[in-house]
C-alpha positions as CSV (number, residue, x, y, z in Angstrom):
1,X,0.0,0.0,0.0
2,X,2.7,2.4,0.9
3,X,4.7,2.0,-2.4
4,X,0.8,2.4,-4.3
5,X,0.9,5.8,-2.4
6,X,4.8,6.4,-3.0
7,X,4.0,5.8,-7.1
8,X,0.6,8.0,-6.7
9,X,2.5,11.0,-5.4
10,X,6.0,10.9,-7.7
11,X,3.4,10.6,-10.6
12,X,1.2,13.3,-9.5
13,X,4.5,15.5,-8.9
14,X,3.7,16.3,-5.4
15,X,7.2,14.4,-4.7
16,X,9.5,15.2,-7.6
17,X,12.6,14.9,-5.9
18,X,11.8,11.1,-5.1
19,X,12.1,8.1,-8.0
20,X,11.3,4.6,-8.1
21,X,13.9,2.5,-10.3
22,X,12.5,-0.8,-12.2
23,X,14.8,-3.1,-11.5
24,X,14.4,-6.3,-14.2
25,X,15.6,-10.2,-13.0
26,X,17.6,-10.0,-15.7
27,X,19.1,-6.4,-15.6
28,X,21.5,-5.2,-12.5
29,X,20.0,-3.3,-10.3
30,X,20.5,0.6,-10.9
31,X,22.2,2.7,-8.6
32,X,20.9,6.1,-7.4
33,X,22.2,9.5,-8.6
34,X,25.0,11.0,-6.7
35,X,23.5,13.0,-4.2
36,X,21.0,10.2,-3.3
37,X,19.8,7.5,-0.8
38,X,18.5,4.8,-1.5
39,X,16.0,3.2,0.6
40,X,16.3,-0.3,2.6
41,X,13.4,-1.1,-0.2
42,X,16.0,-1.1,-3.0
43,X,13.3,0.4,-5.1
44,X,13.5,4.2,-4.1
45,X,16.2,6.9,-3.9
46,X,15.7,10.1,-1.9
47,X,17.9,13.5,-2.2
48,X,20.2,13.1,0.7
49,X,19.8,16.4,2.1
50,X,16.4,14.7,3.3
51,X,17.8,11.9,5.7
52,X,17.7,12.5,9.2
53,X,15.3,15.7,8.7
54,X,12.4,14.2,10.6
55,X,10.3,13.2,7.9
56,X,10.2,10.1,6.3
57,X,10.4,9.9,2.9
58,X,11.2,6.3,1.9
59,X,8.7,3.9,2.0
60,X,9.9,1.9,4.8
61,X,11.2,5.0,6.6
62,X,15.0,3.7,6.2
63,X,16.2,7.6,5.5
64,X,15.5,8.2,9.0
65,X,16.7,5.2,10.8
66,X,21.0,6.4,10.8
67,X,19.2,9.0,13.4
68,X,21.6,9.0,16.4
């Protein structure tokens, strides 16, 4: 359900800074952009200037588990 949400907002634009990559069985998986995180989903990279800021922004809130 998250990642339906996740895909709902990039599309709509209201997150334009996140992606999702499509990673293929066949294909290696594609790295983010430097500059990026990407999530403990290995499906969705986040501008690092947003870990630790409070919000969550991956899916399974990965970007703000290196809290200390």
């Amino acid at each position: 359900m998250s990642q339906l949400l996740l895909a709902i907002l990039t599309l709509s634009g209201l997150l334009p800074n996140a992606k999702v990559l499509t990673v293929g069985a066949d294909q290696d998986q594609q790295l983010c952009d430097p500059g990026e995180f990407l999530c403990h989903d290995h499906v969705t990279c986040v501008s690092q200037s947003w870990l630790c800021d409070g919000d969550p922004d991956c899916p399974d809130e990965s970007d703000e588990s290196l809290v200390t």
